[in-house]
C-alpha angles and dihedrals in degrees: 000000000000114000143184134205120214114212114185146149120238139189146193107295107078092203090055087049083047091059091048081058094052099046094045080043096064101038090048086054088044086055090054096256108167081186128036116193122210124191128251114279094032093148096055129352115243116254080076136105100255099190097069087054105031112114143165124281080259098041119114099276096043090046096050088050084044087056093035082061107041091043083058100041095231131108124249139204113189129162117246135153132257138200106269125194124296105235142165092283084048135256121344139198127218114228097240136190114204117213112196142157140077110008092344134103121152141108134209131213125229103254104186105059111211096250097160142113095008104311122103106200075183099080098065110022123053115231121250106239102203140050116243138219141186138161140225123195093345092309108112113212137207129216140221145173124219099262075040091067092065090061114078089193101079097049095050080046091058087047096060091046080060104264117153087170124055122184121201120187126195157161101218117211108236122227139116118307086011098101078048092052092044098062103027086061096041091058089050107052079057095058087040095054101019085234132136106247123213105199108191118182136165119260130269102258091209085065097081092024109274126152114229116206125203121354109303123139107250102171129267107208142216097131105189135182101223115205118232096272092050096265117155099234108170120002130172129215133251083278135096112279166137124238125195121191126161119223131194118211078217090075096057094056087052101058085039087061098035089043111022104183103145093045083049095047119125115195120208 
C-alpha cells in the first residue's frame, strides 16, 4: 500500500485549510497514495477559538473532505473538530479525526487529553472512550491523536484489533527537548506494537517565517513513516511537505516472528 503523509501548516480560516487539503489531496493521488494522512487540527490551527467552527461528521467541512475523497479515490484522514457535550463549564468540542474514501467512513476521538505542565485540554475538549480500526485494501489501520503517542497501550490495543498500521496525527507543541520527544515516541510505539507508524504532524510555522503567539501548540514537524522494528524510514523536515513510503503487510509478520512482543506479553 503506497501512502502519503500530508504536513502542512493551517490557520484559522477552515476554508483555507480546506483548500491545503485539496491541493496535498490531489499530488498524493498523482504519486499513486491509496491513504493521505493530515495532522491534528486541519480544519483550524490551535491558538484559535474551536466552538464557533466545530460541527457534526455530516456538517459543510466534513462533507466537502467526504466529496474531495471520494472524487480521488483515496482515503483521507484529516483533524477536525466535533460537538462535544454541553456541561456544567460549558460546551465542549472532541478533538476528531475523520477517516473517509473509498469504503471508509469513520472517524476516531482523541482519548488521552493533554493534562500536563499547567495546561488542562480537558477543560474545553470531551475525551474520545474506544480505539478505533479501518482498513484499506485488506490492511486494517489504527489511530491516534498527538497526548495519545506517549501511551503504548493504545497502540498495542490497535495491534490486537489487527493493525499492522497505526496512525498517529498531531500538532506538536514546540519547545526544547520536544522534536527529540517526537521522534523518540513515535519510534517506540512502533517497537511496542510491531506496527508501521505513520507520524503526521503539522509543520513548524518558523519554518516559513511566521510568527506564533501564546502558548499554543502549532506543530513542529518532522512526520515520519517508522518501519516495524522502529526504524526511521522516510522523515521530513520542519518545512511544508508531502511524504510517500510503501509498506508491505509482509514486513510486519516478519518482525512479529523475529520479535514477538505482543505474542510474549504478560499482563498484570
Amino acid at each position: 500500500m503506497r501512502v502519503a503523509l500530508a504536513q502542512i501548516i493551517t490557520g484559522r480560516e477552515p476554508e483555507r485549510n480546506l483548500d491545503l487539503v485539496r491541493e496535498y489531496a490531489r499530488k498524493a493521488k498523482a504519486g499513486g497514495a491509496e491513504l493521505v494522512v493530515f495532522p491534528e487540527a486541519t480544519m483550524r490551527a490551535f491558538g484559535n477559538s474551536l466552538l464557533d467552527i466545530a460541527e457534526p461528521l455530516d456538517g459543510p467541512w466534513a462533507s466537502q473532505v467526504r466529496a474531495l475523497a471520494a472524487e480521488l479515490g483515496i482515503v483521507v484522514v484529516a483533524g477536525m473538530f466535533t460537538p462535544g457535550a454541553a456541561g456544567a463549564g460549558g460546551a465542549k468540542v472532541r478533538n476528531t479525526l475523520l477517516v473517509t474514501g473509498p469504503g471508509v467512513d469513520t472517524s476516531y476521538d482523541k482519548i488521552h487529553l493533554f493534562d500536563a505542565f499547567g495546561f488542562a485540554e480537558s477543560d474545553t475538549v470531551d475525551a474520545g472512550t474506544a480505539p478505533v480500526t479501518f482498513d484499506v485494501g485488506g490492511v486494517t489501520v489504527g489511530l491516534a491523536t498527538c497526548y495519545d503517542l506517549r501511551f503504548p497501550a493504545l497502540f498495542t490495543e490497535n495491534a490486537d484489533r489487527g493493525a499492522v498500521v497505526n496512525i498517529v496525527c498531531a500538532s506538536w507543541g514546540a519547545g526544547p527537548g520536544k522534536v527529540e520527544q517526537w521522534k523518540l515516541l513515535s519510534r517506540a510505539r512502533a517497537a511496542d506494537s510491531t506496527t508501521f507508524v505513520l507520524a503526521c504532524g503539522q509543520g513548524d510555522p518558523a519554518s516559513q517565517g511566521l510568527e506564533v503567539k501564546g502558548s499554543a501548540p502549532t506543530g513542529v514537524g518532522h512526520s515520519a513513516v517508522i518501519s516495524p522494528f522502529g526504524e526511521v524510514l522516510q522523515e521530513l523536515d520542519g518545512a511544508p511537505g508531502l511524504l510517500f513510503a510503501d509498506l508491505d503487510s509482509a514486513e510486519v509478520a516478519d518482525a512479529r516472528a523475529k520479535l514477538p512482543v505482543l505474542a510474549n506479553r504478560h499482563r498484570f
